[in-house]
Backbone as a ProteinNet text record, in pm:
[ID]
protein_1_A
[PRIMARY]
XXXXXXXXXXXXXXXXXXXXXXXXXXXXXXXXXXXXXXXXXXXXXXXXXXXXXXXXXXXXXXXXXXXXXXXXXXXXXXXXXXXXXXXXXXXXXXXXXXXXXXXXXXXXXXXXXXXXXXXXXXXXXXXXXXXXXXXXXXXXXXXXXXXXXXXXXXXXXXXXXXXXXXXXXXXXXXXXXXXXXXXXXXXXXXXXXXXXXXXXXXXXXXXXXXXXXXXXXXXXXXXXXXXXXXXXXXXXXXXXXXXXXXX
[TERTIARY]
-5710.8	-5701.3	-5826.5	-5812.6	-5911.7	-5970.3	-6127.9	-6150.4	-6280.3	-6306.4	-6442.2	-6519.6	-6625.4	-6725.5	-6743.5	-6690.8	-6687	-6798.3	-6890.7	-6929.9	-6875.3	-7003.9	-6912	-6994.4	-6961.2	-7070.1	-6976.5	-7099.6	-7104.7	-7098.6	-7015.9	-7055.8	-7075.9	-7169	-7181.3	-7266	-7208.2	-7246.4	-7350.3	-7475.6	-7510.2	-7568	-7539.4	-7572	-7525.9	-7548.8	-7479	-7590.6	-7486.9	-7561.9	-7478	-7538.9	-7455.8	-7425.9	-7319	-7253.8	-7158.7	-7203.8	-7109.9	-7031.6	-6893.7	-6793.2	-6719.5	-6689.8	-6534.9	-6393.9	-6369.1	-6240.4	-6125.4	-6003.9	-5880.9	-5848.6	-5786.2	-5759.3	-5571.4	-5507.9	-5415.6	-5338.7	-5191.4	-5169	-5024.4	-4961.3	-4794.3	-4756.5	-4640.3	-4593.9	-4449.6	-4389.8	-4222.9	-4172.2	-4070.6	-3954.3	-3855.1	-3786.9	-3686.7	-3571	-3470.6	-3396.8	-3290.1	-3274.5	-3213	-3187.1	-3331.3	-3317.5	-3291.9	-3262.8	-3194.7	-3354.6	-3438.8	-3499.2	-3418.3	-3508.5	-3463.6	-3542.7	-3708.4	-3774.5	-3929	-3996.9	-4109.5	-4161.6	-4288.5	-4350.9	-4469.4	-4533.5	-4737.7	-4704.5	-4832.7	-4901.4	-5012.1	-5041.6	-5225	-5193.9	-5217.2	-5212.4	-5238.3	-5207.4	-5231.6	-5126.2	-5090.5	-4990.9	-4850.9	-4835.6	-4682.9	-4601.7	-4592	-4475.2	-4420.4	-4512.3	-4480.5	-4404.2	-4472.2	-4454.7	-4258.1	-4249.7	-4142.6	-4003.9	-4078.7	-3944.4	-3913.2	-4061.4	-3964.3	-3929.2	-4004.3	-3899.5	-3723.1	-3681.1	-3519.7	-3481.7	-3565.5	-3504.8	-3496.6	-3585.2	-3598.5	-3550.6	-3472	-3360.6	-3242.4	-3209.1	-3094.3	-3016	-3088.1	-3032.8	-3013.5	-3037.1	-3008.6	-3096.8	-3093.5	-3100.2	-3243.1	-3266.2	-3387.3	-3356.2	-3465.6	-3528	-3505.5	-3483.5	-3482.8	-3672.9	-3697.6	-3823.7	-3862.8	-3998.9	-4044	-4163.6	-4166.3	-4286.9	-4324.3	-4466.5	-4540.5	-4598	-4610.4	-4663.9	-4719.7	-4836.6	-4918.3	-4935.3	-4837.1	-4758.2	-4614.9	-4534.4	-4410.9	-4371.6	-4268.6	-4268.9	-4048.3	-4067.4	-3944.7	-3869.9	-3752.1	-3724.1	-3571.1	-3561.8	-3424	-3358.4	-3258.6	-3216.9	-3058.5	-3021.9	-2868.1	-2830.3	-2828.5	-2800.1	-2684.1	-2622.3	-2526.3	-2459.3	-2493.6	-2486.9	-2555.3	-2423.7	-2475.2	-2616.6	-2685.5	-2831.3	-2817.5	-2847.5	-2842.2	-2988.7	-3063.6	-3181.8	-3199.3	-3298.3	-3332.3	-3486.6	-3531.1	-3707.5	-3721.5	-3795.8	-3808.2	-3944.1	-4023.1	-4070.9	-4227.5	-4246.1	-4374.6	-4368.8	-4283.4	-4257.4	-4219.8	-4190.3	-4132.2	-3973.8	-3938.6	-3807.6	-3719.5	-3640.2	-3497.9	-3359	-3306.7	-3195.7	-3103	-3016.3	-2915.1	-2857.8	-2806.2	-2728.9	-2786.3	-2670.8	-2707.9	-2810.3	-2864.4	-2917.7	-2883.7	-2914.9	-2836.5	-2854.9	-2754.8	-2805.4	-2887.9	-3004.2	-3044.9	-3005.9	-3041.5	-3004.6	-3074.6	-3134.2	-3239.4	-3244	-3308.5	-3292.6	-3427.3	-3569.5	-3699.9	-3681.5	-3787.9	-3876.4	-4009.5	-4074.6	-4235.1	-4340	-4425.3	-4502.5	-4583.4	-4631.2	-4697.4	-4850.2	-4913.4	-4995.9	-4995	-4843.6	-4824.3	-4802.8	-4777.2	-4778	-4957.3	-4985.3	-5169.9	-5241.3	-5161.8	-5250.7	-5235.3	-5074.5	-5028.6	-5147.6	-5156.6	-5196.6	-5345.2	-5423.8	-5526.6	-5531.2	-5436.5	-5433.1	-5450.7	-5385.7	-5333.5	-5450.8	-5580.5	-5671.4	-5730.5	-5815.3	-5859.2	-6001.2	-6097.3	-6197	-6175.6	-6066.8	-6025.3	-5994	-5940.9	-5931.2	-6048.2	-6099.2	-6221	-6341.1	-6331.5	-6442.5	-6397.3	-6265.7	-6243.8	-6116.1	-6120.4	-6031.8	-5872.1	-5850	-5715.9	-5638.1	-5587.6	-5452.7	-5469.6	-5324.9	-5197.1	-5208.4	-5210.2	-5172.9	-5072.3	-4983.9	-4895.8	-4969.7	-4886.9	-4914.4	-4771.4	-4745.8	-4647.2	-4706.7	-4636.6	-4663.4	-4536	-4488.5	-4406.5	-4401.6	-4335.5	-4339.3	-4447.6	-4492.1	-4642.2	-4755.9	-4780.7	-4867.9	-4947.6	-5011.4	-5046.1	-5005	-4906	-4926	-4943.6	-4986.5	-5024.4	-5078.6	-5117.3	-5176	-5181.3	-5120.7	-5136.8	-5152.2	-5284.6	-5269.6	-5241.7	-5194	-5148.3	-5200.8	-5162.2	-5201.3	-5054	-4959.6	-4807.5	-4787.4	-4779	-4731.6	-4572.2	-4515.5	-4385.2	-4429.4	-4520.6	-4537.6	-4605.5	-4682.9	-4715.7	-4651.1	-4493.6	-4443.1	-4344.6	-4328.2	-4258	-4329.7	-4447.2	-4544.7	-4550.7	-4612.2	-4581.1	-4411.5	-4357.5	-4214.8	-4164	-4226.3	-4205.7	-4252.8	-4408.3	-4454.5	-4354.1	-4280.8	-4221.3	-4135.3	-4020.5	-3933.4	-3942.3	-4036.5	-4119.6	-4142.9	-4179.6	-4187.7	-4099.8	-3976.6	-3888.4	-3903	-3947.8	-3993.3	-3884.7	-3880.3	-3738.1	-3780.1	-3722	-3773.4	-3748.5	-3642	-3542.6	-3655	-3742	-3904.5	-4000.5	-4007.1	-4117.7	-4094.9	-4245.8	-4294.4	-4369.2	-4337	-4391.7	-4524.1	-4620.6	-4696.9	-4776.6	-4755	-4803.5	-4881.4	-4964.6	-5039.3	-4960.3	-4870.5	-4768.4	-4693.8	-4663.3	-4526	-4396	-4270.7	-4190.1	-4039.8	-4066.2	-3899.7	-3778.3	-3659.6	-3564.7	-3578.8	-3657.2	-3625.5	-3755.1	-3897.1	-3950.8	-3854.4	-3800.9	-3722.3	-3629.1	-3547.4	-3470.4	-3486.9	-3621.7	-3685.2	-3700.8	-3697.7	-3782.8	-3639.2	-3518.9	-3377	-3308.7	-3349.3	-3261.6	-3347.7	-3501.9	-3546.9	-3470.9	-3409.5	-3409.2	-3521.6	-3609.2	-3718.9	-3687.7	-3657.6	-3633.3	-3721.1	-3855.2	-3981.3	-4051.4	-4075.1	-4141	-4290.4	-4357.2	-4526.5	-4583.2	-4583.2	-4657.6	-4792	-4853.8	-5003.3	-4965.2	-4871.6	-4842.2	-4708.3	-4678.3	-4527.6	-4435.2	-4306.3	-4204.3	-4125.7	-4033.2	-3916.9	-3745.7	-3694.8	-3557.6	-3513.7	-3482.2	-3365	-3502.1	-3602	-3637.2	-3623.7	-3600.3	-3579	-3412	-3306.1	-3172.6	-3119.7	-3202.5	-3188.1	-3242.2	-3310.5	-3377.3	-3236.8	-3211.4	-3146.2	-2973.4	-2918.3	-2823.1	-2828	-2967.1	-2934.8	-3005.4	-3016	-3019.5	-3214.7	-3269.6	-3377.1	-3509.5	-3631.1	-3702	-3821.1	-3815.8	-3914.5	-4056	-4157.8	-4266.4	-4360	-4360.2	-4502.8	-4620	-4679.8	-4813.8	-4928.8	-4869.6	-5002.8	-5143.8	-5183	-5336.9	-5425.8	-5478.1	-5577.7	-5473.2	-5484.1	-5392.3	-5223.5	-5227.6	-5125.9	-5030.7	-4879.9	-4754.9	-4668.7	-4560.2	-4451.6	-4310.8	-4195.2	-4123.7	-3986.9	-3935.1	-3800.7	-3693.1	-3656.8	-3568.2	-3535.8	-3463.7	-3438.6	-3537.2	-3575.2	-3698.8	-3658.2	-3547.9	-3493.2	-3616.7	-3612.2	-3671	-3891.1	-3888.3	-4007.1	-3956.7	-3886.5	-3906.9	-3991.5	-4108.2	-4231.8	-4228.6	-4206.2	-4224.1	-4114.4	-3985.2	-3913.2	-3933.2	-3965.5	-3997.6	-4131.9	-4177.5	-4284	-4277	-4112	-4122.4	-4100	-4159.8	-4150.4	-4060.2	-3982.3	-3774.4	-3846	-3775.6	-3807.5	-3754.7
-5901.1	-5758.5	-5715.1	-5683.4	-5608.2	-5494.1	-5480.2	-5380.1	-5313.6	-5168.7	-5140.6	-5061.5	-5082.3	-4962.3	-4822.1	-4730.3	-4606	-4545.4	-4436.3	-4360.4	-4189.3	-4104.5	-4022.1	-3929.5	-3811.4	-3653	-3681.3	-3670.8	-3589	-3516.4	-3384	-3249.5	-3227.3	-3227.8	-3203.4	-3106.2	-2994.4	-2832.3	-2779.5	-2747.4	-2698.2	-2798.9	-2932.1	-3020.5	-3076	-3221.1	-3272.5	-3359.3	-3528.3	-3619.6	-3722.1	-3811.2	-3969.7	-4011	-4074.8	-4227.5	-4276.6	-4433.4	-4568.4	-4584.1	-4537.7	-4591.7	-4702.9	-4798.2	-4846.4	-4829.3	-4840.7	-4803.2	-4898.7	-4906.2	-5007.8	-5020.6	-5082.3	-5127.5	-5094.4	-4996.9	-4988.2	-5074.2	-5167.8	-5230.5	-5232.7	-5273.4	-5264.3	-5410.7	-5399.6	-5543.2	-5517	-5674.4	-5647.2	-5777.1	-5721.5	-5798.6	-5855.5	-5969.3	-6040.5	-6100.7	-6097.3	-6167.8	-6248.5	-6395.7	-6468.1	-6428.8	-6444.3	-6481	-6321.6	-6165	-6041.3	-5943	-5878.2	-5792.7	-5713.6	-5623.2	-5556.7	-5463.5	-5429.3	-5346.9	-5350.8	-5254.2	-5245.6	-5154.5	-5199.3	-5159.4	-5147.8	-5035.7	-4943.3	-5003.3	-5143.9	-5239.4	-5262.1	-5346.5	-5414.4	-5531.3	-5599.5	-5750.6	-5861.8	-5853.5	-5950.2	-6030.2	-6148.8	-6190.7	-6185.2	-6148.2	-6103.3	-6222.8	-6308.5	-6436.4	-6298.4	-6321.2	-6236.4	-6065.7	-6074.5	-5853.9	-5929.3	-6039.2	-6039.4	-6076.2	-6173.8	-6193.4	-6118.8	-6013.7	-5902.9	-5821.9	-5766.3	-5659	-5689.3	-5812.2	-5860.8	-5873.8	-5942.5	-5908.5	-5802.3	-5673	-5572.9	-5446.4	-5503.1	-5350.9	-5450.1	-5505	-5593.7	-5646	-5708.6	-5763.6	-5928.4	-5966.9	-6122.4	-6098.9	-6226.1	-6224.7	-6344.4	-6430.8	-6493.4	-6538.7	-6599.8	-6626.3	-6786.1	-6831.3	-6978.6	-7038.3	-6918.6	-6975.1	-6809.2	-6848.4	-6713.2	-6814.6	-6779.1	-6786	-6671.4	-6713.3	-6555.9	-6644.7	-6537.1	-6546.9	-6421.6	-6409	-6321.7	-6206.1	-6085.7	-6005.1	-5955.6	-6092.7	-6116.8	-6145.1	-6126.9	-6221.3	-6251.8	-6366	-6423.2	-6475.9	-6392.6	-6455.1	-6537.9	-6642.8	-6687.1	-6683.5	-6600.6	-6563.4	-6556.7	-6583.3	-6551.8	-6445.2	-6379.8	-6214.7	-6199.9	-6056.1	-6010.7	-5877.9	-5813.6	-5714	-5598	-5585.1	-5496.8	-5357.4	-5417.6	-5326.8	-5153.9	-5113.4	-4930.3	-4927.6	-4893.4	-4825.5	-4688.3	-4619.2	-4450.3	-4399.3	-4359.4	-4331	-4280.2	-4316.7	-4278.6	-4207	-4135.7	-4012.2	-4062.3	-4156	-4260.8	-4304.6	-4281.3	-4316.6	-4456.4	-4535.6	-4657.3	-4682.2	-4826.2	-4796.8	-4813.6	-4845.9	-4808.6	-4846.7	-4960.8	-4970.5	-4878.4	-4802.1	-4718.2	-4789.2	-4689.7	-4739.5	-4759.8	-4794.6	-4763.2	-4916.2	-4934.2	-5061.3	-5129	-5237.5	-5345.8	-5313.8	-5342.6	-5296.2	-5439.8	-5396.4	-5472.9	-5537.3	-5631.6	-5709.1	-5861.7	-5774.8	-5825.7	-5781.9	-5813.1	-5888.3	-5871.7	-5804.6	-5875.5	-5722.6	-5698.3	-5576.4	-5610.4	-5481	-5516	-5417.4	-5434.1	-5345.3	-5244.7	-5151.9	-5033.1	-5150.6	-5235.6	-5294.5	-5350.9	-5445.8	-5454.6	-5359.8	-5256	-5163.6	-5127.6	-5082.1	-5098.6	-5139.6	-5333.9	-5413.6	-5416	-5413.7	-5378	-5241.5	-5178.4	-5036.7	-5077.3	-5173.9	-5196.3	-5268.5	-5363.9	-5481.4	-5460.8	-5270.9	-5271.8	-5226.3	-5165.4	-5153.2	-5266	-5290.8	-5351.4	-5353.6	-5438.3	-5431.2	-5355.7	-5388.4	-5351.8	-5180.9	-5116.4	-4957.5	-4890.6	-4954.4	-4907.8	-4908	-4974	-5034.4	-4897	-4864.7	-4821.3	-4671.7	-4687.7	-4564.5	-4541.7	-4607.3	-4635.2	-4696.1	-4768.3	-4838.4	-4811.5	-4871.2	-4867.7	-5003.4	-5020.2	-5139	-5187.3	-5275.5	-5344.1	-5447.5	-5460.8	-5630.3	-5640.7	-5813.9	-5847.5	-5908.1	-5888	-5955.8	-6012.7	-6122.4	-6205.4	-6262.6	-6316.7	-6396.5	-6346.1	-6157.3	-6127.6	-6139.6	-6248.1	-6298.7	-6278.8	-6194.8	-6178.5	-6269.9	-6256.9	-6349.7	-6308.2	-6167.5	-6171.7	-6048.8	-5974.6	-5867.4	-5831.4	-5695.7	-5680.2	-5544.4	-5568.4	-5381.1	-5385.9	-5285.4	-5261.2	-5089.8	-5010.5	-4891.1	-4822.4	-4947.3	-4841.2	-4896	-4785.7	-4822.6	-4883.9	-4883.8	-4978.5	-5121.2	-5168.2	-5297.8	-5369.8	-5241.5	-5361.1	-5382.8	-5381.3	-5396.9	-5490.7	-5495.9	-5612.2	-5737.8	-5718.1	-5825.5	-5888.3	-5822.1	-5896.5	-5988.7	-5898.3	-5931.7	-6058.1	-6080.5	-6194.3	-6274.5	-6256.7	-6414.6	-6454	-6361.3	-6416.2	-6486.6	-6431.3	-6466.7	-6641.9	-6669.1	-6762.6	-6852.9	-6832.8	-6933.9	-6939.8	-6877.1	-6910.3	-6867.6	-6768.8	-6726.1	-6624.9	-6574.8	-6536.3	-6418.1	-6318.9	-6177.1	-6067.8	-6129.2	-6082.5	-6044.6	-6169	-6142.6	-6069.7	-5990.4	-5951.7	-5825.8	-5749.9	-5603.9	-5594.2	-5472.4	-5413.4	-5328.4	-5326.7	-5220.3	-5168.5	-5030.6	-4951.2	-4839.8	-4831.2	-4721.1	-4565.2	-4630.5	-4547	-4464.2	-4309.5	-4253	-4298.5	-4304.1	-4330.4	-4262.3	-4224.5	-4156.5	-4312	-4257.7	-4336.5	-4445	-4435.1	-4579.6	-4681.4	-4625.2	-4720.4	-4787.9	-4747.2	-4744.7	-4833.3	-4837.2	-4879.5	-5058.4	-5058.7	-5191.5	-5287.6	-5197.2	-5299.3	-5343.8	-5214.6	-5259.8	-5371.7	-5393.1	-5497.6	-5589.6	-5611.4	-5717.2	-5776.1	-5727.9	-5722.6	-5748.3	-5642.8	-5643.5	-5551	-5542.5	-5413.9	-5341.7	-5313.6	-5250.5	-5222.2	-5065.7	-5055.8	-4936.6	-4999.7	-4895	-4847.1	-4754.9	-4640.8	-4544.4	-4565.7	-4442	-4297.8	-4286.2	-4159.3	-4098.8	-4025.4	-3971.4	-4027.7	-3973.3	-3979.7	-3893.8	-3886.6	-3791.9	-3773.9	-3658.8	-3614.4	-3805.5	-3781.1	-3862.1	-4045.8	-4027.8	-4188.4	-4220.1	-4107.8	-4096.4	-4125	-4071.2	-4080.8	-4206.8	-4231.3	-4388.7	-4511.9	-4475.5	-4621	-4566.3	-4434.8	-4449.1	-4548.4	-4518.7	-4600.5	-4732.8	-4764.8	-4892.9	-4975.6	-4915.6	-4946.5	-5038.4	-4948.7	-5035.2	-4876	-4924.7	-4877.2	-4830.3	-4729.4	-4602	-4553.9	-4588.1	-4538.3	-4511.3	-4347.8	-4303.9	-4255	-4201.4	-4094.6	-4210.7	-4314.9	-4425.7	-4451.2	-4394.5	-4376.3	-4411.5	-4458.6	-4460.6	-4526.4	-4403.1	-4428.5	-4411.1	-4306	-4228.2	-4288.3	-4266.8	-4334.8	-4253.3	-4198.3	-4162.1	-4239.9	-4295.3	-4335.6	-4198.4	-4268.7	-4172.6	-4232.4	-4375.1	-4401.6	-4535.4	-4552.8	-4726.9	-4751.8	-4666.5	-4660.4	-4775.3	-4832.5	-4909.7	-5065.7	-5033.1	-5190.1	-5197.8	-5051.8	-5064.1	-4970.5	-5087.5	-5056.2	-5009.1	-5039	-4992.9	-4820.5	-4803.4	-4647.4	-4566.2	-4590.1	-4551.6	-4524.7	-4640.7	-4647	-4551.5	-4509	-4387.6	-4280	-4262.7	-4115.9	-3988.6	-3891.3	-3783.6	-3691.8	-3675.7	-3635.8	-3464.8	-3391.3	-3179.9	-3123.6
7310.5	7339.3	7413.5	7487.9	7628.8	7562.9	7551.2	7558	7594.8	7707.8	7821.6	7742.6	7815.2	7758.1	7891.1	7801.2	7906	7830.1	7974.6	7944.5	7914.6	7809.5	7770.5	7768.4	7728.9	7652.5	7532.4	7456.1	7294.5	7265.8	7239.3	7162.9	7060.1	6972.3	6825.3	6811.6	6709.3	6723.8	6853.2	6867.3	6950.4	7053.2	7017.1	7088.1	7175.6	7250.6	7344	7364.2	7357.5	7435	7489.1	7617.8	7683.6	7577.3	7570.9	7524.9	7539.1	7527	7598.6	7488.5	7470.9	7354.6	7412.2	7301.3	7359	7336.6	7446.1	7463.7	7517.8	7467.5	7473.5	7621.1	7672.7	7785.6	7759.5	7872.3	7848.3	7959.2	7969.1	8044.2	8072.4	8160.2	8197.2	8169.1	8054.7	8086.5	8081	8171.6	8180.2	8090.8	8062.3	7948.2	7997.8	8014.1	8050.9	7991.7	7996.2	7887.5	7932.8	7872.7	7976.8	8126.8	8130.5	8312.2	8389.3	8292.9	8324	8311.4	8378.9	8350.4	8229.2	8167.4	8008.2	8014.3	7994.5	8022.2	8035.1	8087.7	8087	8000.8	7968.9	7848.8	7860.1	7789.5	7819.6	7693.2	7713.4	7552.2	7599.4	7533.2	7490.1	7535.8	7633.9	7691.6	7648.4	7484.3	7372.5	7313.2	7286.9	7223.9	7235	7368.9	7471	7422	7402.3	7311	7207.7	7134.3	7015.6	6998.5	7107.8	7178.5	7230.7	7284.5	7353.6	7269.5	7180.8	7076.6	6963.8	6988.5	6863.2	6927.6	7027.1	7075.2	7081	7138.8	7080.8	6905.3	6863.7	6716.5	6689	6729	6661.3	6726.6	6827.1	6914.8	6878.2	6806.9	6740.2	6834	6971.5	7076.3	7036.6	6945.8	6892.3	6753.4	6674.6	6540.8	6501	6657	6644.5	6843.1	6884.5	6962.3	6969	7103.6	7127.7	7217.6	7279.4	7325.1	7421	7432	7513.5	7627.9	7756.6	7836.4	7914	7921.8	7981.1	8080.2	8148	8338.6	8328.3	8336.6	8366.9	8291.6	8319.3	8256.3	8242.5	8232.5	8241.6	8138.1	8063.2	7918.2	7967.7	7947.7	7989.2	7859.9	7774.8	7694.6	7719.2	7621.5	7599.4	7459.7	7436.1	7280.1	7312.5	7149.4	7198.6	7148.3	7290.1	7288.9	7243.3	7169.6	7090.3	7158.7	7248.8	7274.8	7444.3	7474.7	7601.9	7588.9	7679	7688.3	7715.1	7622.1	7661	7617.9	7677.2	7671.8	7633	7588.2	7582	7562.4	7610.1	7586.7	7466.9	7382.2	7233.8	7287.3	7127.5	7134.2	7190.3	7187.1	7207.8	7334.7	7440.3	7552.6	7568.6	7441.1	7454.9	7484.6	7452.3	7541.7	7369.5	7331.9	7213.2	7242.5	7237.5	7219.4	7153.8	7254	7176.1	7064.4	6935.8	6843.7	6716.5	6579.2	6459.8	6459.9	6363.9	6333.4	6224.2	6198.6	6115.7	5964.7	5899.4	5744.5	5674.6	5633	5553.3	5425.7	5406.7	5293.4	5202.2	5101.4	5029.5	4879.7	4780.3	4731.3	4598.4	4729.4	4668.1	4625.5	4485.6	4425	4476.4	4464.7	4461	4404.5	4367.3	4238.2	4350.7	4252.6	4298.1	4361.5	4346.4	4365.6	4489	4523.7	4649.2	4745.4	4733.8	4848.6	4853.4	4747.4	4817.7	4906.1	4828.4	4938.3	5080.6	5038.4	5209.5	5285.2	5215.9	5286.4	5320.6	5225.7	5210.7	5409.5	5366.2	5518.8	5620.4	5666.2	5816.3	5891.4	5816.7	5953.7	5989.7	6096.3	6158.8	6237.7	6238.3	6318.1	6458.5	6538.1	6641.7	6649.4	6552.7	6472.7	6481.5	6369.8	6339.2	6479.8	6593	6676.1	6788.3	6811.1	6958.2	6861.6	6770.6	6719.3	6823.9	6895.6	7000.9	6962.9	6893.4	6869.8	6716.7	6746	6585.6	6507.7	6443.8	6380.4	6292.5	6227	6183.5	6135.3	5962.6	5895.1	5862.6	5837.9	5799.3	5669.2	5527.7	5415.9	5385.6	5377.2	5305	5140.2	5106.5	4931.9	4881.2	4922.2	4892.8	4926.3	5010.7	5102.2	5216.3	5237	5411	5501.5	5619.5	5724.3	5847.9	5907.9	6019.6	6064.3	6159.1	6180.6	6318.2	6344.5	6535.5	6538.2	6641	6718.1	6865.8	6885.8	7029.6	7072.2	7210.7	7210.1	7143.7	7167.4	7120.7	6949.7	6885.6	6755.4	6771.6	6815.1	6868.9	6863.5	6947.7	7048.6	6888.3	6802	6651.4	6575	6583.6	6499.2	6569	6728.2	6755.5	6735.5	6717.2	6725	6614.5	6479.8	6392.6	6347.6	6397.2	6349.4	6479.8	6565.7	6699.4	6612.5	6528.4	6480.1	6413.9	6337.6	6231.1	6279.6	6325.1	6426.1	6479.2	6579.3	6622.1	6504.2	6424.5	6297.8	6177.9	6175.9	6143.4	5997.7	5997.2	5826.1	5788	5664.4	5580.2	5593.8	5722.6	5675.8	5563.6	5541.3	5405	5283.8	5291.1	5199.1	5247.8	5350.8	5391.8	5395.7	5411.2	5412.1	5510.6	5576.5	5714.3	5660.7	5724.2	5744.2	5842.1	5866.4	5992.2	5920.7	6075.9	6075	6102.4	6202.5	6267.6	6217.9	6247.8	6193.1	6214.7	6123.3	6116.2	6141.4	6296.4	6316.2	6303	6352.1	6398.5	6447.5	6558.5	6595.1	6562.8	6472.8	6392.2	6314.2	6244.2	6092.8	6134.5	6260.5	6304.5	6338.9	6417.5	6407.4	6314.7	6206.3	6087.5	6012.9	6073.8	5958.2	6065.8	6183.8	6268.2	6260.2	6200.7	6179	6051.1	5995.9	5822.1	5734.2	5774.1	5638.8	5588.2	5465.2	5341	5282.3	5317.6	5317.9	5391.1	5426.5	5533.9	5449.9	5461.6	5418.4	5535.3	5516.4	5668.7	5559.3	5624.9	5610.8	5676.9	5791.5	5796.7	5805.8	5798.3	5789.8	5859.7	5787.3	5862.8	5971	5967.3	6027.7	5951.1	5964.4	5880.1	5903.2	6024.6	6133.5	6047.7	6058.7	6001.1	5882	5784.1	5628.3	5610.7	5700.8	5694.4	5728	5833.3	5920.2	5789.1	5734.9	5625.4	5492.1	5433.5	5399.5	5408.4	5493.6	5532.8	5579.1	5618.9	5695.1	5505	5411.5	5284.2	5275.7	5377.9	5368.1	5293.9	5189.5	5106	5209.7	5266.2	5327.1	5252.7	5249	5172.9	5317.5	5305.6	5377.5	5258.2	5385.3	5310.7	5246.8	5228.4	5149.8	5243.3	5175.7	5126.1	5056.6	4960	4855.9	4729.3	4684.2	4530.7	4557.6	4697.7	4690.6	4774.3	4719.5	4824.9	4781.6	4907.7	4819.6	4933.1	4800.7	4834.7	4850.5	5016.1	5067.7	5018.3	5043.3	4992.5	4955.6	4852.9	4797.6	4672.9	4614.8	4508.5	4406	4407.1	4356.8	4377.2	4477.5	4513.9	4443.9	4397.7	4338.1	4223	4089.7	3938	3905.3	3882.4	3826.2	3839.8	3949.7	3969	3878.1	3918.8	3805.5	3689.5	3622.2	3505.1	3417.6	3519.4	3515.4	3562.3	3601	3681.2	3589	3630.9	3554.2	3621.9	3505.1	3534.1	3493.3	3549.1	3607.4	3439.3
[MASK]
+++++++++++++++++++++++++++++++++++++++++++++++++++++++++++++++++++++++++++++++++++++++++++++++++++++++++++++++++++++++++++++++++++++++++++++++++++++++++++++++++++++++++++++++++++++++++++++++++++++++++++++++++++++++++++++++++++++++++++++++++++++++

């Protein structure tokens, strides 16, 4: 991941001084799919294998990936596609496969502890250094296995979900986590990946709360610190239940 040192003014109360921050490098890359342009995409010029085979798992254009090569800023995939391409600009200026998304189906619970850690996972040196990008973790069988920022909160969640993809791991076990808010077509990603947990640090939307409802996948924003609250599927974290305080 690319990133410059710009100069700047400071304003702090009656003050003002130079400084060199850094700052992300924003970049154009294009998407291919068997051999068919698909789309172009404002990402972080990092890990495009990965940016390329989730973006298909995760607009539910195929269900895994046969191979990806990159040329420059090209990402050329081959998958066995399921479905004619409708595009639509989502609210992030990314691109969205029209249509409902896949219903999930799983299996796993997970304790008030694992969503922490998850929450604990998703910043990053890279966050913290340049305050510009989003980040995404993937946790599996509980486990940490991977971590991506990009400038589009979209592009980190195809990313983690490409490694997975790419290595052939059971998403059915795994938990998403973003920095990112969660309309429609976040929510939507993570239910055509089939991961049945999605942890966000910041809100949602009506339409991303209705969308995880039906596609039967477990919605937790707002996590923070101590604090999480689950939208829907509370099922899949007992523990909470079992402590909830009924009106």
């Amino acid at each position: 991941m690319e990133i410059v040192c710009r100069a700047g003014i400071q304003v702090t109360g009656d003050g003002a001084r130079e400084v060199h921050d850094d700052i992300i490098v924003e970049d154009h890359v294009r998407l291919f799919l068997n051999g068919e342009f698909l789309t172009a995409l404002v990402a972080s010029a990092d890990r495009l294998d990965d940016l390329g085979a989730g973006f298909v798992v995760c607009e539910g254009l195929a269900d895994s990936v046969d191979s990806v090569e990159v040329s420059g800023k090209d990402v050329y995939i081959t998958a066995p596609a399921r479905k004619e391409v409708r595009l639509e600009v989502e609210s992030s200026g990314g691109s969205h496969v029209i249509g409902e998304p896949e219903a999930v189906r799983s299996a796993i619970t997970v304790t008030v502890d694992t969503v922490r850690a998850v929450t604990a996972a998703i910043e990053s040196d890279t966050w913290r250094r340049t305050g510009g990008v989003h980040c995404s973790v993937l946790f599996c069988d509980g486990e940490f296995v991977t971590r991506a920022c990009d400038v589009g909160r979209h592009n980190t969640v195809d990313k983690v979900v490409g490694h997975a993809a790419l290595r052939g791991l059971d998403r059915s076990k795994c938990i998403l986590g973003c920095t990112g808010r969660q309309p429609a077509g976040m929510v939507s990603k993570a239910a055509n990946a089939g991961i049945p947990v999605v942890v966000s640090r910041a809100a949602t939307t009506d339409r991303g709360i209705l969308t995880a409802q039906r596609a039967g996948l477990t919605l937790i924003g707002f996590s923070r610190g101590e604090r999480f609250t689950i939208y829907t599927h509370p099922e899949r974290v007992p523990e909470v239940l079992g402590i909830l305080e009924k009106p």
